[in-house]
C-alpha positions in Angstrom: -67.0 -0.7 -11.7 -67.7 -0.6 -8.0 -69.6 -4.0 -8.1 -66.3 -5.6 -10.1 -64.0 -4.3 -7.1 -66.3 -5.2 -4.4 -66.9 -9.2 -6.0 -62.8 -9.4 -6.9 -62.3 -8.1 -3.0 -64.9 -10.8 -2.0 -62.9 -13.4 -4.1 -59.8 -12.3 -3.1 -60.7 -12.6 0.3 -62.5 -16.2 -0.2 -59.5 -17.6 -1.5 -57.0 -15.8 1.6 -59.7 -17.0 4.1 -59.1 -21.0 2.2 -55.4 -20.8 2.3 -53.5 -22.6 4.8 -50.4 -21.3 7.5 -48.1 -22.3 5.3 -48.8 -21.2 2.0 -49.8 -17.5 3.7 -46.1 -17.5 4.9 -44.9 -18.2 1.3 -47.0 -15.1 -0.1 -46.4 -12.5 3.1 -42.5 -13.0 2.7 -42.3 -13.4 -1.2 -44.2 -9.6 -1.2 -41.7 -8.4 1.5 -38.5 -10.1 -0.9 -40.6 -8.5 -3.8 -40.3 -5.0 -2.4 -37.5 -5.1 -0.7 -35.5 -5.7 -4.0 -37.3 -3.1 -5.7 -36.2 -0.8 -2.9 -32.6 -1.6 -3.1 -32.9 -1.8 -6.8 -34.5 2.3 -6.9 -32.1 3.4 -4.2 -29.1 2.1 -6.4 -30.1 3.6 -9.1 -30.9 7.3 -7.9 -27.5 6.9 -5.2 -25.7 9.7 -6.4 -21.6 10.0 -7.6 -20.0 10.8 -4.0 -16.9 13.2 -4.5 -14.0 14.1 -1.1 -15.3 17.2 0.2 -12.7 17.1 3.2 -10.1 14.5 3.8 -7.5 13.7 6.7 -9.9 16.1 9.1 -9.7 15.8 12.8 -12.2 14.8 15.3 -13.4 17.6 15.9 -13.2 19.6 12.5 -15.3 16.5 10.7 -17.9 16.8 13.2 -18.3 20.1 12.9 -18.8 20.0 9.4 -21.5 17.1 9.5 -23.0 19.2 12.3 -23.5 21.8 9.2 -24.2 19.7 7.1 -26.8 18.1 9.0 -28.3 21.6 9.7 -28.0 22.7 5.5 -30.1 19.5 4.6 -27.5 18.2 2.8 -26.7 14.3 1.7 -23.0 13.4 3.0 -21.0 9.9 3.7 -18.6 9.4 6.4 -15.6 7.2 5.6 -14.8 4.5 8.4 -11.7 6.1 9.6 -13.9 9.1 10.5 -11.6 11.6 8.5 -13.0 11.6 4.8 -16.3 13.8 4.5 -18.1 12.2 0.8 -21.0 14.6 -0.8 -22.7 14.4 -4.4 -20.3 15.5 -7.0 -22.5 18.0 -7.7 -22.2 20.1 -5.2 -18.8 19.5 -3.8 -17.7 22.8 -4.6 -20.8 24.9 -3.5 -20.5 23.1 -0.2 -16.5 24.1 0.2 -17.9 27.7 0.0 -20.6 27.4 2.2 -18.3 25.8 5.4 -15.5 28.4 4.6 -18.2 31.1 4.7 -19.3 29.7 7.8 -15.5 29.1 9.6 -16.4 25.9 10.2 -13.1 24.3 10.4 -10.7 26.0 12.7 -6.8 26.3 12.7 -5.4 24.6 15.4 -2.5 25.6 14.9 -3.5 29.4 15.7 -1.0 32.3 15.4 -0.5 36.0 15.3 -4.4 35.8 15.3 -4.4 35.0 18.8 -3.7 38.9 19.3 -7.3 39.7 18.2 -8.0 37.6 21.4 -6.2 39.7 24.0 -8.2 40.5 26.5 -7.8 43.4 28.9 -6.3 42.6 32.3 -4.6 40.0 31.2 -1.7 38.7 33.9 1.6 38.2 33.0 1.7 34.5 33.0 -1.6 35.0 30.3 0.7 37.3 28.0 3.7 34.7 28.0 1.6 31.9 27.3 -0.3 33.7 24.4 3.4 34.6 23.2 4.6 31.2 23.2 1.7 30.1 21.7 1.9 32.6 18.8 5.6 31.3 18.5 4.6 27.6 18.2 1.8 28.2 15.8 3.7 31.0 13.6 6.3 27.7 13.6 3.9 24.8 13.1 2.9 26.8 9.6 6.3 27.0 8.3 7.2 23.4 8.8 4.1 21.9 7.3 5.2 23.8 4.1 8.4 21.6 3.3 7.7 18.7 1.5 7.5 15.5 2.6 6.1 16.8 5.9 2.1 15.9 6.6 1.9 17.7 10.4 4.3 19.0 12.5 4.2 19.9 16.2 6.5 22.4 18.1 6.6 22.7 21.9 8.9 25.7 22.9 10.4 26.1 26.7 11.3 29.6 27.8 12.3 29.5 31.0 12.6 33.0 33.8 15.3 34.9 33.0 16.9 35.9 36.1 19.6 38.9 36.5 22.3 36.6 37.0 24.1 35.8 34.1 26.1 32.7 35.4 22.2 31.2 36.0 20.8 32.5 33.2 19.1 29.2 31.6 18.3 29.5 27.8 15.3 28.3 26.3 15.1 25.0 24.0 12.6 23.8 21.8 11.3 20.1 20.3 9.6 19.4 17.0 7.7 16.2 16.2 7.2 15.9 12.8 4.7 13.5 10.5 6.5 12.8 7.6 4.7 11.2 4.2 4.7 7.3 3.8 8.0 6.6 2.4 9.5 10.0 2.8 13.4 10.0 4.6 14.8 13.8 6.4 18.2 14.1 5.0 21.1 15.8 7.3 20.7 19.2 5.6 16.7 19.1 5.8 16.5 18.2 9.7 19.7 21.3 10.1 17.4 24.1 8.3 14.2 22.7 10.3 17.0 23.5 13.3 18.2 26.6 11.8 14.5 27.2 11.1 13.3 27.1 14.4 16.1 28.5 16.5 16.2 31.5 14.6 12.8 32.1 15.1 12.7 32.4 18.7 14.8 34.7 21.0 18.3 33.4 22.7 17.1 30.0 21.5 20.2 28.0 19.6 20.2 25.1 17.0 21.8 22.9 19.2 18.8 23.2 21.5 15.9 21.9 19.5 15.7 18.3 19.3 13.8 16.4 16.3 12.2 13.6 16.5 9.7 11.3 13.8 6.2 10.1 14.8 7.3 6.9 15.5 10.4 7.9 18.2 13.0 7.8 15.8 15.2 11.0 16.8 16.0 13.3 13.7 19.6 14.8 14.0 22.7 14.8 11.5 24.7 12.6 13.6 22.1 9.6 13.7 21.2 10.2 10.1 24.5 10.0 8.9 23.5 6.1 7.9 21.0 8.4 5.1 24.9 9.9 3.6 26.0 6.0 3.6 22.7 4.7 1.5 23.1 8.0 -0.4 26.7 7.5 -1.1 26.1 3.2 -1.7 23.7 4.3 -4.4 25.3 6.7 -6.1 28.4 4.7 -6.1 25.9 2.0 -7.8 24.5 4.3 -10.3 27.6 4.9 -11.6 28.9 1.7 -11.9 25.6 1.1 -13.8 25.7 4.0 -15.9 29.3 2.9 -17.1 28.3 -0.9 -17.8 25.1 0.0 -19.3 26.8 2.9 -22.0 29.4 -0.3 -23.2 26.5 -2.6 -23.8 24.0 0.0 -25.2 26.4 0.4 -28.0 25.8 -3.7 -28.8 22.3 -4.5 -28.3 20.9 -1.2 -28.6 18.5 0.3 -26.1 16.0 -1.0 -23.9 17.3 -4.7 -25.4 19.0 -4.6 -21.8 19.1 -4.4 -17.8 21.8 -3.7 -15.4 21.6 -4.2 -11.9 24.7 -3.6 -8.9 24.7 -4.6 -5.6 27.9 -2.8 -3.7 29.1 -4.0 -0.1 30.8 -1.1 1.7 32.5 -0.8 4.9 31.5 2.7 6.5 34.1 1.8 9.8 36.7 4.4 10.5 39.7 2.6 11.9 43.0 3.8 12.8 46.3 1.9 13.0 49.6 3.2 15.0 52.9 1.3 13.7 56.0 1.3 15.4 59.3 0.4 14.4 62.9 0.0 15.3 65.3 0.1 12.5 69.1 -0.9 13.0 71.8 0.3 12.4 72.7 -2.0 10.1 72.5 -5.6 9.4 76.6 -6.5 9.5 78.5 -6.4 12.7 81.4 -6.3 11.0 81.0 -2.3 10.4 78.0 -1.1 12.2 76.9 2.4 11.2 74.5 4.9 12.7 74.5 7.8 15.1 77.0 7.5 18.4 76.2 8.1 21.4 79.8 7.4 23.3 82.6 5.4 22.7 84.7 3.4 25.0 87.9 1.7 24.5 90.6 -0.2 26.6 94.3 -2.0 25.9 95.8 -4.2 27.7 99.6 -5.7 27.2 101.6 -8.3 29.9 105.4 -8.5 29.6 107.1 -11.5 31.3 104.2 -11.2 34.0 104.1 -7.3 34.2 101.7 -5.1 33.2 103.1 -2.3 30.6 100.3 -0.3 29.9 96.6 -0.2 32.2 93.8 1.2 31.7 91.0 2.0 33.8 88.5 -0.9 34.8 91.6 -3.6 34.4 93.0 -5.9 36.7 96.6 -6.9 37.4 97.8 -10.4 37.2 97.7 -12.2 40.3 101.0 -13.0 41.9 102.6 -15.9 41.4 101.0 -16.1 38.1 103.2 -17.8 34.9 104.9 -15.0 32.9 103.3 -14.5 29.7 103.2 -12.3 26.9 100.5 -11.2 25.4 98.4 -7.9 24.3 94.3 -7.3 24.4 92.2 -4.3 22.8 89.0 -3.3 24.0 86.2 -1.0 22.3 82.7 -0.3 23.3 80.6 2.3 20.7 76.9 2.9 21.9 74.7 3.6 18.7 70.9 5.5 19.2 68.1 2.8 18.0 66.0 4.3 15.1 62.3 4.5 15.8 59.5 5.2 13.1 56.1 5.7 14.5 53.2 5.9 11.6 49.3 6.5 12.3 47.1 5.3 9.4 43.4 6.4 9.2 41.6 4.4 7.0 38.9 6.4 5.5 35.1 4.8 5.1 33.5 3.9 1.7 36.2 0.7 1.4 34.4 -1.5 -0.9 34.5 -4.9 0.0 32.1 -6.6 -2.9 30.5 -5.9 -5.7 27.6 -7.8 -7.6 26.7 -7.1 -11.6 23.6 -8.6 -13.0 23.4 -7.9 -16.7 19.7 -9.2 -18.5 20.1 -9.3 -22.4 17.0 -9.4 -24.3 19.1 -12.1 -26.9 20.0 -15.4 -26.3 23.7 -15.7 -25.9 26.2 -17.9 -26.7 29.1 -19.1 -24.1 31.8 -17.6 -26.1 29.3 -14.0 -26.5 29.2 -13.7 -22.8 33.3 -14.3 -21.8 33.5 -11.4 -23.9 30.9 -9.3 -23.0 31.8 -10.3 -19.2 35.7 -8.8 -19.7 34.0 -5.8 -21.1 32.2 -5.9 -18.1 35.2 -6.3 -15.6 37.3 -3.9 -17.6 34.5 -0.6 -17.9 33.1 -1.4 -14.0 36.6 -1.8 -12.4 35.0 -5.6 -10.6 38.1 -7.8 -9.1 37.0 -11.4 -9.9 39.9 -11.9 -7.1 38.2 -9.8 -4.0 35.4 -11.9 -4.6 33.0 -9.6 -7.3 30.3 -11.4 -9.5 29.1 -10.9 -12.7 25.9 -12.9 -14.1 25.0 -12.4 -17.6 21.8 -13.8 -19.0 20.0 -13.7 -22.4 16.4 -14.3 -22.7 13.3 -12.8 -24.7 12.4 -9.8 -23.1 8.2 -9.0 -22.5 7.0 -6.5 -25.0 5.9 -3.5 -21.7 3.0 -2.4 -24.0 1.4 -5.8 -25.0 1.3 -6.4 -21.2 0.0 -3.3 -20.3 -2.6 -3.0 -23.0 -3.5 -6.4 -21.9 -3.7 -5.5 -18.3 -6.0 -2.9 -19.0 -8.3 -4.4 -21.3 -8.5 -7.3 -18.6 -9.2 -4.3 -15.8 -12.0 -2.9 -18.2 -13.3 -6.3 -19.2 -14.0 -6.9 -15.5 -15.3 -4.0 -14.7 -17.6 -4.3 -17.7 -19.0 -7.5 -16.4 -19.5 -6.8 -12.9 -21.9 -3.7 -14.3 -23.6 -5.8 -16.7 -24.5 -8.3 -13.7 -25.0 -6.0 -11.1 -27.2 -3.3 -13.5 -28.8 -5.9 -15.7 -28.2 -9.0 -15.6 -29.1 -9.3 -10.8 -32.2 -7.3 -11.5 -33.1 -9.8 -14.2 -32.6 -12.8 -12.2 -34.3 -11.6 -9.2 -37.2 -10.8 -11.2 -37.5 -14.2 -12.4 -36.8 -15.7 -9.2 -39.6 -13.8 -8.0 -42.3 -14.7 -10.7 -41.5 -18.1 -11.0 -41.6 -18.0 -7.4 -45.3 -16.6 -7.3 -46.1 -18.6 -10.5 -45.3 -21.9 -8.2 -47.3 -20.4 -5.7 -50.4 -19.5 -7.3 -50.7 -22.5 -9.4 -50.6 -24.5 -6.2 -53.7 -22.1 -4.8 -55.4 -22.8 -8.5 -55.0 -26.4 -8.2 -56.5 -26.7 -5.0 -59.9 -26.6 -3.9 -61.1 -23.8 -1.8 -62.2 -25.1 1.7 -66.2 -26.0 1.1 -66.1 -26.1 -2.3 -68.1 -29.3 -4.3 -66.1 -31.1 -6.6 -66.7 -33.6 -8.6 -66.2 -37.2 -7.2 -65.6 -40.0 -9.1 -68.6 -42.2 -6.9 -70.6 -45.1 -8.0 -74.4 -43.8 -8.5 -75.6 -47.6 -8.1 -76.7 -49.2 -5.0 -74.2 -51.3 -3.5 -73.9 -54.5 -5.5 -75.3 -53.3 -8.7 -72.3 -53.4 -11.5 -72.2 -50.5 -13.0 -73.0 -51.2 -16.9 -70.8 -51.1 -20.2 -72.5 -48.7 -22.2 -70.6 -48.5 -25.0 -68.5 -52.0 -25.4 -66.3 -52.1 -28.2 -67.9 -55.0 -30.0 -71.4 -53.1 -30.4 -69.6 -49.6 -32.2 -69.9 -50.8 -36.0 -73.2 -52.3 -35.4 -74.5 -48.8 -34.1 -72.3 -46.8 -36.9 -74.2 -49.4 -39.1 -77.8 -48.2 -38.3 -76.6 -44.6 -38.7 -75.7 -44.3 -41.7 -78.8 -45.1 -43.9 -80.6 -42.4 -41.1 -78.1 -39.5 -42.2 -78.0 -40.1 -45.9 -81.7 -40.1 -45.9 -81.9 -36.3 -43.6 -79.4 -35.7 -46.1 -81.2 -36.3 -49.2 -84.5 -34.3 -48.1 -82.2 -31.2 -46.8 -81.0 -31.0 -50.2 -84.5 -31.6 -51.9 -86.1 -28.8 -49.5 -83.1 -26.4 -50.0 -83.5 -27.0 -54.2 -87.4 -26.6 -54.2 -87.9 -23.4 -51.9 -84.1 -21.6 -51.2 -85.8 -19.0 -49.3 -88.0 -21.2 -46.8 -84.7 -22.8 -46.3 -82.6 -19.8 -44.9 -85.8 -18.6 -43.2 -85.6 -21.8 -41.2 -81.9 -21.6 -40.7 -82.2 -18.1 -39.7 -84.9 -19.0 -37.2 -82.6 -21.5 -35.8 -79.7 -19.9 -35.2 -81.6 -17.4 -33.7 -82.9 -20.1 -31.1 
């Protein structure tokens, strides 16, 4: 067995030492391609399922953890955010044990613990920091408790109090808060985080603590008074839906239907101050109204000479014609009516509406004038302000053929892309490979090793000497002709020899075949 190792090393090394640079390359890197897929091949198949043993961790918490980890012996995958700690399935919840055993992750948001902290000799400045602090984390807790609220932050300012009470400054407080993706504070949510806080901390009042989101927007009821207007939009939609949607339910039956409205409000406040003067009355024939004073004069000239005068009247000139005549004069001052009104228009004015009604039935013209007055009539729409309705009637998608179908697609793929990468990659890399080392080996085999004597297709006659036809086609049959009489006599004694002694004749066949 030795001697067969030691002659196939020697061979093997013959044929290395006859190769050329080229076709040593081709082996050296197809054995490393060789490998280096059955590597990657193993290590897939022995990765293990990787579950979340921590998620949303900060700097420091996930590197303490890995630091433990590390220590344990323990497989673990960072994500690329650097916040998601991945360990076998396995043993996610053994692990959770071990780093809570261990305090491994700290609060840092620390509260009435900070008390087991205190340390003797502590000044006065240490005490009311460690206060503060207890005040912001006891705080930091509560808030992260509401929903819709990932982390919150509270930074409290409690200024000297001095024995003065006209400069007596109060403390205030503000909260940052981290708030879910797609999550919106309401008025009455950022007033008991307010409440919450101010009542929490001494001489501190709600009107002190300011709110604000993690991207700068400030958090108070005044500014989120536009969340009332969306609220107050959509529920004035909803109910205009619910009331279109109940009339056409009772025609095409549910879920054979859609109803969509779009309302335009006006939030403005306005305020209008009219003023107006009313007469006393339109004919000045017989005014009427309240007096104020009256004046009245007569005046009558006889042959030239006043009779009767009253105050503010002049005499006639002298020299004047006589004439006779007689004049009446009244003055009546009336008050001027005033009306003053101040109209406060309230906000909410709707200014459009839009109703889009799908039915899962095709319609015919005269169908949808009707069902559109049924429409205008149950939604209270005012073709004349400017509202729309659009009714359409198509063939609705059946929801659970499409979702069945989306799934078996999702399955399908997924079923695929394990067949290739589990069978079907390994497969074709194998083949690759061998076909690969078939090419390559068959070229070795081919060629001669470096030394080696072949056979060479050389003239063994002197130069000028034709090499001779033995066997030209014309003298075949006469040879086949001389044969045959030959054989059929060899045959003819065989058979004689074999008839008259059997036994000589297998002795001499033995004897021959034994030679």
């Amino acid at each position: 067995m030795n001697n067969y190792f030691s002659l196939l090393a020697k061979d093997l090394k013959k044929l290395w030492g006859g190769l050329e640079f080229p076709q040593k390359f081709t082996i050296v890197l197809l054995t490393v391609v060789t490998f280096a897929a059955i590597a990657y091949f193993i290590a897939k198949s022995t990765e293990p399922n990787w579950g979340v043993l921590y998620s949303d961790l900060s700097e420091t918490d996930a590197v303490a953890v890995i630091e433990n980890l590390k220590k344990a012996g323990y497989q673990y995958k960072l994500s690329d955010d650097k916040k998601t700690i991945l360990v076998p399935v396995d043993l996610k919840e053994d692990l959770r044990l071990m780093i809570a055993e261990n305090d491994v992750i700290h609060d840092s948001n620390p509260g009435f613990e900070l008390l087991d902290k205190v340390q003797l000799g502590a000044t006065d400045f240490q005490n009311k920091l460690t206060r503060q602090r207890i005040f912001q984390g006891e705080l930091t807790r509560t808030i992260e408790r509401i929903k819709g609220i990932k982390k919150a932050r509270v930074q409290l300012a409690d200024p000297e109090r001095s024995i003065f009470s006209e400069k007596e400054e109060f403390p205030s407080a503000s909260v940052m808060l981290i708030l879910e993706p797609g999550f919106r504070m309401k008025p009455d949510q950022v007033k008991a985080i307010k409440n919450l806080v101010a009542y929490g901390i001494p001489r501190l009042t709600p009107d002190r603590v300011f709110l604000t989101s993690q991207d700068g927007t400030p958090l108070s009821e005044e500014i989120n008074q536009g969340g009332d207007i969306n609220d107050y939009r959509l529920k004035f939609e909803n109910t205009i839906s619910k009331k279109v949607s109940k009339v056409i339910e009772k025609l095409v039956g549910q879920d054979n239907f859609s109803v969509e409205v779009s309302a335009v409000m006006n939030f403005d406040t306005a305020k209008a101050t009219i003023e107006r003067y009313i007469p006393a009355n339109a004919s000045q024939n017989s005014p009427e109204g309240v007096v104020v004073s009256t004046q009245s004069e007569s005046e009558a000239y006889d042959n030239g000479n006043p009779t009767q005068a009253q105050e503010g009247v002049t005499p006639a000139p002298a020299g004047a014609k006589n004439t006779n005549y007689q004049k009446v004069k009244s003055i009546k001052n009336f008050n001027i009516s005033k009306e003053i009104k101040q109209i406060i228009y309230a906000p909410g004015t709707l200014e459009k509406m839009t109703i889009a009604v799908a039915l899962n039935k095709i319609l015919t013209s005269k169908e949808k004038d009707e069902l559109k007055n049924l429409i205008v009539s149950a939604s209270g729409a005012n073709l004349e302000r400017g509202d729309i309705i659009t009714i359409t009637g198509m063939q609705f998608a059946n929801k659970e053929e499409q979702t069945t179908e989306k799934v078996l697609t999702e399955i399908q793929k997924t079923s695929n892309m394990e067949l290739w990468v589990k069978n079907i990659a390994p497969m074709l890399v194998v083949l690759i490979l061998g076909l690969t080392a078939l090419f390559v080996f068959s070229s070795l085999i081919r060629k001669p090793l470096q030394g080696q004597e072949v056979y060479s297709e050389e003239a063994y006659y002197d130069d000028g000497e034709e090499e001779p036809d033995l066997l030209q086609a014309a003298s075949i049959p006469a040879i086949e002709a001389k044969l045959e009489p030959e054989l059929e006599r060899l045959k003819s004694d065989l058979n004689n020899i074999i008839l008259s002694d059997p036994s000589e004749a297998a002795r001499l066949l033995l004897s021959y075949v034994k030679d």
